[in-house]
MIVOBA-273927 format. One record per residue: residue number from 1; residue in three letters; chain; z, y, x of N, C-alpha, C in turn. Coordinates in pm, whole numbers, plus 50000, padded with zeros to 5 digits. Layout:
BEGIN
ROTI     k     r   c     npz     npy     npx    capz    capy    capx     cpz     cpy     cpx
ROTI   NUM   ALA   A       Z       Y       X       Z       Y       X       Z       Y       X
...
END
This chain:
BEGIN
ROTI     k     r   c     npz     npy     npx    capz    capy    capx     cpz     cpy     cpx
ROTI     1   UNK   A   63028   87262   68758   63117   87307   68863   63056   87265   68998
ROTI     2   UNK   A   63040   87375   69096   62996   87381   69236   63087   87243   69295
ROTI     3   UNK   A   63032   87143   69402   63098   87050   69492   63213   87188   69555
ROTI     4   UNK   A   63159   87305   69612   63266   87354   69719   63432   87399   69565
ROTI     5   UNK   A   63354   87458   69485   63480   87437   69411   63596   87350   69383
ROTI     6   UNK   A   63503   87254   69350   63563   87092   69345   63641   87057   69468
ROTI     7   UNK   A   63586   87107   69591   63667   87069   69716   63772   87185   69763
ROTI     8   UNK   A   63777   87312   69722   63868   87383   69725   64039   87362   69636
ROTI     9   UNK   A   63979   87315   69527   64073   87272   69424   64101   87147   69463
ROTI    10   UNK   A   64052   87064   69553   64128   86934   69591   64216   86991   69726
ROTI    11   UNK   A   64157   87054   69809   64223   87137   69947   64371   87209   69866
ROTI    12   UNK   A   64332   87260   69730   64480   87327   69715   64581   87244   69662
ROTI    13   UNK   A   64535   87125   69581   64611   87022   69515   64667   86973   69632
ROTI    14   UNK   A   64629   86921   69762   64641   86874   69883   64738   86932   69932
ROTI    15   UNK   A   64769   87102   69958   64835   87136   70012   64934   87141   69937
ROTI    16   UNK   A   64960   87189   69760   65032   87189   69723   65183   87026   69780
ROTI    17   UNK   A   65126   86889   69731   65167   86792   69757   65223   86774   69939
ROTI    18   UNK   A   65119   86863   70016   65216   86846   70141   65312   86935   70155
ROTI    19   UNK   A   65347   87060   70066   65467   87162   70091   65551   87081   70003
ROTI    20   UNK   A   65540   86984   69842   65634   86926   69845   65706   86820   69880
ROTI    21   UNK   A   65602   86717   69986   65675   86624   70092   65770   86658   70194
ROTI    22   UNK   A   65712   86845   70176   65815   86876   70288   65939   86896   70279
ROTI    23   UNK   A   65927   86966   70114   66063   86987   70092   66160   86841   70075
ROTI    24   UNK   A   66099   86732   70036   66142   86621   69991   66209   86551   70108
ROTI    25   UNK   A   66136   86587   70216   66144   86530   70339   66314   86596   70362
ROTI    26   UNK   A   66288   86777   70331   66423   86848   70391   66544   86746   70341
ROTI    27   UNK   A   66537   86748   70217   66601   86706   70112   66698   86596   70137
ROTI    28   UNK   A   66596   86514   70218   66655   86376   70258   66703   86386   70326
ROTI    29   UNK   A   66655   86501   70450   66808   86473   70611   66924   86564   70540
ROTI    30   UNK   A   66883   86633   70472   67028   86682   70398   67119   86569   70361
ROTI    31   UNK   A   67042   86449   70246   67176   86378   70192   67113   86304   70300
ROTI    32   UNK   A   67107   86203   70408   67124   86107   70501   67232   86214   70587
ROTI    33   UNK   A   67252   86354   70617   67391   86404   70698   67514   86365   70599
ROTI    34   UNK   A   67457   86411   70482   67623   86378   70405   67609   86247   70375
ROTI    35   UNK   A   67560   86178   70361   67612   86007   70393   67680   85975   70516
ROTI    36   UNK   A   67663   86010   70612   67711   85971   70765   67833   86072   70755
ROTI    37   UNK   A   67837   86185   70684   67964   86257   70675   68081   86163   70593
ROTI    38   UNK   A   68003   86124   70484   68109   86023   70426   68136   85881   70445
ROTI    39   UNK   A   68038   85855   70530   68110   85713   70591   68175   85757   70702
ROTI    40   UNK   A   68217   85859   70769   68281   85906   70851   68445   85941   70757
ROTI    41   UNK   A   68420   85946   70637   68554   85999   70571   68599   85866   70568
ROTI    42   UNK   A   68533   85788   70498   68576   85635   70470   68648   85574   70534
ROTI    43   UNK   A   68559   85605   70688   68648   85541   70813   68764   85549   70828
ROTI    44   UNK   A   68758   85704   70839   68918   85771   70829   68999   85707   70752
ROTI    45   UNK   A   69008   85730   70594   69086   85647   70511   69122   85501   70501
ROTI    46   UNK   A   69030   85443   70551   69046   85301   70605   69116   85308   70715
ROTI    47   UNK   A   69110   85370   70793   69218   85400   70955   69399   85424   70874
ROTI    48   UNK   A   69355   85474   70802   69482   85597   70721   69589   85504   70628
ROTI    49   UNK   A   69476   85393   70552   69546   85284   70473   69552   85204   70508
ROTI    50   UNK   A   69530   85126   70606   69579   85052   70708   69636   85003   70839
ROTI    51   UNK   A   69558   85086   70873   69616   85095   71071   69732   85142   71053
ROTI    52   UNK   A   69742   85299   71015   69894   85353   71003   69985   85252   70963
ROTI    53   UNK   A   70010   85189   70827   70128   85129   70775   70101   85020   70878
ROTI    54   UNK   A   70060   84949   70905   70052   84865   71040   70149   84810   71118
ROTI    55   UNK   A   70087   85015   71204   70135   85034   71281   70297   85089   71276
ROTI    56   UNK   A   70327   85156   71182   70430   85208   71207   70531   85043   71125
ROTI    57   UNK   A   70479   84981   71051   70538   84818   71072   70564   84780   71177
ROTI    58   UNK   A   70478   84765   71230   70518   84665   71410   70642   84770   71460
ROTI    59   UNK   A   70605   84905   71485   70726   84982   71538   70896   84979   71454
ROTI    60   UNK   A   70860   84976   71345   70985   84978   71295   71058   84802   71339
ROTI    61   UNK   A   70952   84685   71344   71005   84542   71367   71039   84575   71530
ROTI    62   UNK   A   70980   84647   71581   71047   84637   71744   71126   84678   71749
ROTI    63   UNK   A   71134   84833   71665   71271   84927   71671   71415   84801   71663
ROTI    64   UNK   A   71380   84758   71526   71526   84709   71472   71569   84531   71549
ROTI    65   UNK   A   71416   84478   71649   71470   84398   71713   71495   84437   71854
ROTI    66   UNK   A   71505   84594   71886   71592   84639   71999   71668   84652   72015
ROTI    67   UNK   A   71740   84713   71846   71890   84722   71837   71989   84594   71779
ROTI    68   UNK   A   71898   84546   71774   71972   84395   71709   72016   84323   71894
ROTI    69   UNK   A   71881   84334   71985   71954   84258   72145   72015   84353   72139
ROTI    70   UNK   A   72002   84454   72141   72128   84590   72206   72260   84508   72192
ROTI    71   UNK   A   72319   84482   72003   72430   84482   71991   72436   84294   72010
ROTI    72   UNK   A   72398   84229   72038   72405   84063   72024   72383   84024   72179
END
């Protein structure tokens, strides 16, 4: 086998491996967006299971110690 053969068939093995870094590459900002999409959900639900009941705690303890000075 000719050297230029030998170096054509390494040039195509070559390219082959850089079209699939590329795709590999796509691949990855695909799932690194849906990771940041779902620690973005997380957040939420963590906002959702805690802050809320919380919050609407503290409001209901102010509510009922407004109407408690109201009537006392």
């Amino acid at each position: 086998m000719s050297t230029a053969k030998v170096a054509d068939m390494e040039d195509a093995e070559l390219e082959k491996i850089r079209a699939e870094i590329s795709k590999l590459n796509a691949e990855a900002g695909k799932l690194f967006a849906e990771q940041i999409k779902f620690y973005a959900e997380g957040h939420k639900l963590t906002r959702e299971a805690f802050w809320y009941p919380f919050g609407l705690g503290i409001s209901v303890v102010v509510l009922i110690g407004g109407i408690v000075k109201l009537f006392l």
